[in-house]
C-alpha positions as CSV (number, residue, x, y, z in Angstrom):
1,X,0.0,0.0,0.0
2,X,1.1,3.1,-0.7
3,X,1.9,5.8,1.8
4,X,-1.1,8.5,2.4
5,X,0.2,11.6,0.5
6,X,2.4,9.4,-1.6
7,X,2.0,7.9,-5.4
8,X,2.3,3.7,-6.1
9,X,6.3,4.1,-6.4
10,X,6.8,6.6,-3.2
11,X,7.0,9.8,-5.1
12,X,4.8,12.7,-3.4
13,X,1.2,12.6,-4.9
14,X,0.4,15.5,-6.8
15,X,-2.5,18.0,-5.5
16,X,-5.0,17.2,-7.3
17,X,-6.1,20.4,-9.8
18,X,-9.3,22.2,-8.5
19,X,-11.1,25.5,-9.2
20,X,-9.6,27.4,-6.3
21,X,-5.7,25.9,-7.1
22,X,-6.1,27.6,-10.7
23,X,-7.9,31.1,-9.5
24,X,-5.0,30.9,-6.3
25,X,-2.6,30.5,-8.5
26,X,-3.6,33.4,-11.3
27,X,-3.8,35.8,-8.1
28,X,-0.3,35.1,-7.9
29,X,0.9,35.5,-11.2
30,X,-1.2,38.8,-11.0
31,X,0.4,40.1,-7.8
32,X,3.6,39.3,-9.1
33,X,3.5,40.2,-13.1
34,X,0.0,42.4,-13.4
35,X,-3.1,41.0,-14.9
36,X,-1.6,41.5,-18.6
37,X,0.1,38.5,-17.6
38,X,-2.7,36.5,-16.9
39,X,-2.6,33.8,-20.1
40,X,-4.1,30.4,-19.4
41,X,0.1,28.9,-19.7
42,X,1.3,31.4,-17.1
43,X,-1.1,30.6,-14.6
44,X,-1.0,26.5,-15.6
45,X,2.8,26.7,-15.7
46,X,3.2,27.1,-11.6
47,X,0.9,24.4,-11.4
48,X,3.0,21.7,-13.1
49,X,0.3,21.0,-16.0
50,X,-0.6,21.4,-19.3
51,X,-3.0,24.8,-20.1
52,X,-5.5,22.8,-21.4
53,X,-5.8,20.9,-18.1
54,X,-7.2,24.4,-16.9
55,X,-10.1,23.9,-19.2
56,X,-11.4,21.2,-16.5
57,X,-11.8,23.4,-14.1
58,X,-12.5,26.9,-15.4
59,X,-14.5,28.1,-18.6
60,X,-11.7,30.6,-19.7
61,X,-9.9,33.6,-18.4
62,X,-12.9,35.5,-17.5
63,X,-14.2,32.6,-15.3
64,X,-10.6,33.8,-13.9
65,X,-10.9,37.0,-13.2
66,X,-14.0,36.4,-12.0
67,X,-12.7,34.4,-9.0
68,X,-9.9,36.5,-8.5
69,X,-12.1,39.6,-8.3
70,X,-14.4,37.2,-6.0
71,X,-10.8,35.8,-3.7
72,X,-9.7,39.7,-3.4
73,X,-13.2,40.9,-2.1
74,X,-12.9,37.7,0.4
75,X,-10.2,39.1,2.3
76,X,-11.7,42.3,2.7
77,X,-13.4,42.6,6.7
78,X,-17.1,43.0,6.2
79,X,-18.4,45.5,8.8
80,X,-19.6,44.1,11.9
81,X,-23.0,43.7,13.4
82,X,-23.9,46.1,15.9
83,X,-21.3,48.7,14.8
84,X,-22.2,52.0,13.7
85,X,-22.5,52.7,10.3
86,X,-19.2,55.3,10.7
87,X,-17.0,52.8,12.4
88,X,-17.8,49.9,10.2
89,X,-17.4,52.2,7.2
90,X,-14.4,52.8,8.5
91,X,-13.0,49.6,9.1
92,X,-14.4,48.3,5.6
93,X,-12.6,51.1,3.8
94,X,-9.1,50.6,5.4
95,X,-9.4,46.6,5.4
96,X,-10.1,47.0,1.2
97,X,-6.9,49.5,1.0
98,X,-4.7,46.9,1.8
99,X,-6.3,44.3,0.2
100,X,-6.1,46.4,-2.5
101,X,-1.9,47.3,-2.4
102,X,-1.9,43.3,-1.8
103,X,-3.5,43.2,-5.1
104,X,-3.1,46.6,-7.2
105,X,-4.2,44.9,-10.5
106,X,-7.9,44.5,-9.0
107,X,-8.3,48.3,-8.2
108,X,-9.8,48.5,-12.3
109,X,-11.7,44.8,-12.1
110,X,-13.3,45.3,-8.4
111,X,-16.9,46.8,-10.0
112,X,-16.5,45.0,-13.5
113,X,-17.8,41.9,-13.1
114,X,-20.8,40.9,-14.9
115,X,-20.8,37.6,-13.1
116,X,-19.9,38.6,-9.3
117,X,-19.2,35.7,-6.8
118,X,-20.6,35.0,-3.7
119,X,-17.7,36.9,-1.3
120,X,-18.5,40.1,-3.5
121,X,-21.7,39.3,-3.2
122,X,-21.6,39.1,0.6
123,X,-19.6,41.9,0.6
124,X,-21.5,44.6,-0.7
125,X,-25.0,43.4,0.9
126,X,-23.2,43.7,4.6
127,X,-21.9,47.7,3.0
128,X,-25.6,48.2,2.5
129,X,-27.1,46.9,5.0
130,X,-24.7,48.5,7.6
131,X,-25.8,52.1,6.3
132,X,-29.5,50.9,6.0
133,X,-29.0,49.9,9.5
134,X,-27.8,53.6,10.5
135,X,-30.5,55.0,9.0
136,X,-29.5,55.9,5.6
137,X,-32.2,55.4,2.9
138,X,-32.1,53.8,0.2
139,X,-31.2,56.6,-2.2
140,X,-28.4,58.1,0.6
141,X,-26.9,54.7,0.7
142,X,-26.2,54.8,-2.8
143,X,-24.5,58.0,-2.4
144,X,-22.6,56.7,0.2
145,X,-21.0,53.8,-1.5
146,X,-20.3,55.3,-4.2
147,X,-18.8,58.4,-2.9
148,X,-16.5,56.1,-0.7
149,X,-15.7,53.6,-3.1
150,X,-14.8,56.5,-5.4
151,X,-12.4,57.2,-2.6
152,X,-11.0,54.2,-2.0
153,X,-10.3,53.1,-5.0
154,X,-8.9,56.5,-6.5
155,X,-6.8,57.2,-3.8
156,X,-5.1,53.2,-4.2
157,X,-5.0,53.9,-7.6
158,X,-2.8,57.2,-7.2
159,X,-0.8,55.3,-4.4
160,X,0.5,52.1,-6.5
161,X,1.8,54.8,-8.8
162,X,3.8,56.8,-6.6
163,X,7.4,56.1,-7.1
164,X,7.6,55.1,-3.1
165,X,7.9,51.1,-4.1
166,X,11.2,48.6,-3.3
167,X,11.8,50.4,0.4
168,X,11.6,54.2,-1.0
169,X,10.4,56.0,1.7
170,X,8.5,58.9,0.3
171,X,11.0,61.2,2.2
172,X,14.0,59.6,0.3
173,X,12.0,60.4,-2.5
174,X,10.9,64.0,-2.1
175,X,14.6,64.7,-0.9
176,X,15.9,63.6,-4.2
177,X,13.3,65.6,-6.2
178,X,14.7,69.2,-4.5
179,X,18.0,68.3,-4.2
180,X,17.5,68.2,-8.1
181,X,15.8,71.6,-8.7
182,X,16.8,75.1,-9.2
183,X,17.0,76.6,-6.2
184,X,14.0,78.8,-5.2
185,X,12.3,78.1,-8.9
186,X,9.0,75.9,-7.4
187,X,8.9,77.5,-3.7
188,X,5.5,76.2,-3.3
189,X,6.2,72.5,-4.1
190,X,9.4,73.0,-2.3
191,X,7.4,74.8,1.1
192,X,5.2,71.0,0.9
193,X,8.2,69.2,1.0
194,X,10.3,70.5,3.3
195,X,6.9,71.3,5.9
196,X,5.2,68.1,5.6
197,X,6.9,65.5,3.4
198,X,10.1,66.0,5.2
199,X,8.8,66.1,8.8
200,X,9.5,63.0,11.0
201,X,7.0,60.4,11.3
202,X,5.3,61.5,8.2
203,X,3.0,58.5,6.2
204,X,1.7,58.9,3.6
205,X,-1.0,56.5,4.7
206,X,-2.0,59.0,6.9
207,X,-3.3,60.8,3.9
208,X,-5.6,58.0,3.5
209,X,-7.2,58.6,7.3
210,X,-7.7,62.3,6.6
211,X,-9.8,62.0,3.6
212,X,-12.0,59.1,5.1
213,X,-12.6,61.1,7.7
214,X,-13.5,64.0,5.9
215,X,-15.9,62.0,3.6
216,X,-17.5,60.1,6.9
217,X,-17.9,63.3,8.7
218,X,-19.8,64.9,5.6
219,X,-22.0,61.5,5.1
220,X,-25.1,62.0,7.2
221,X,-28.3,59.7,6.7
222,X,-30.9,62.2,6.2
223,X,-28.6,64.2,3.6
224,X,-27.2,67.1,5.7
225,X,-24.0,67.6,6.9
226,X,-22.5,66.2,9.4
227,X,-21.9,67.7,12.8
């Protein structure tokens, strides 16, 4: 008899191939290449088979990027029961930021979908129901998730593309770009630098927090402003 995890001549038994080994492994040719990457022999090729074995499992490339899209928005926290709608919006917005920098090729496929799967399904019935829950109607709700989503995603989107990547902190950065300039030709971009950029402790993350907060504390359930 053979061993248990082990073929007939004591050679490790191959994982079998399943739907969530092929979408698990074209998240990580994603995260490591981008989704232009994404061909059905790059994401069989870590797998040890044949693309056409892919076939078995999957439709095609959408099928994909439909489970990827549907993995991504599985690792985002849904908001809690019993938490207000500002704290769970909260929570929900920074969780799906770094799921997002995880991921930075589904910031353009998040909302594309035309066949969503059940975690992105899940996921933006607990969004809704945790503003419906605080009151908002149904037509406020919509204005809510949109205006954070719009948010979330454009501020991820501006942040994958600054050149702060490999270790650059964005202080290494900014110091390089005035070292380079003429001296007192952009005082203004030079005045952000040197007063904010340049400070100790700065993160740009922090950037994230102030706008969220801004946007939460303007979101009110009847329509008017916040106080």
């Amino acid at each position: 008899m053979p061993e248990e995890g082990r073929g007939r001549r004591g050679k490790p038994a191959r994982t079998p191939l399943s739907r969530e080994r092929v979408i698990r492994a074209a998240v990580e040719v994603a995260d490591e290449k981008g989704s232009a990457a994404l061909t059905m022999r790059a994401i069989a090729q870590p797998l040890g088979v044949e693309a056409m074995s892919l076939y078995h499992h999957v439709a095609g490339r959408e099928e994909i990027l439909d489970g990827m899209v549907d993995a991504v928005f599985g690792e985002i926290e849904l908001p809690p029961h019993g938490t207000d709608w500002k704290s769970a919006m909260r929570r929900r917005a920074v969780s799906a930021r770094a799921a997002l920098l995880r991921h930075p090729w589904a910031i353009g496929l998040m909302d594309s979908r035309a066949q969503p799967g059940p975690a992105t399904l899940r996921h933006h019935d607990a969004v809704i129901g945790a503003l419906r829950a605080g009151g908002f109607s149904v037509p406020m709700t919509a204005h809510a998730v949109s205006l954070i989503d719009s948010y979330l995603y454009g501020f991820v989107l501006q942040e994958v593309s600054l050149p702060f990547k490999g270790g650059t902190e964005p202080a290494e950065v900014a110091g390089a770009i005035l070292s380079g300039m003429p001296a007192d030709a952009y005082p203004h971009l030079a005045e952000l630098a040197t007063e904010h950029v340049l400070r100790p402790g700065y993160d740009y993350a922090d950037e994230f927090a102030f706008g969220l907060a801004l946007i939460l504390d303007a979101l009110h359930p009847d329509g008017a402003p916040g106080t």
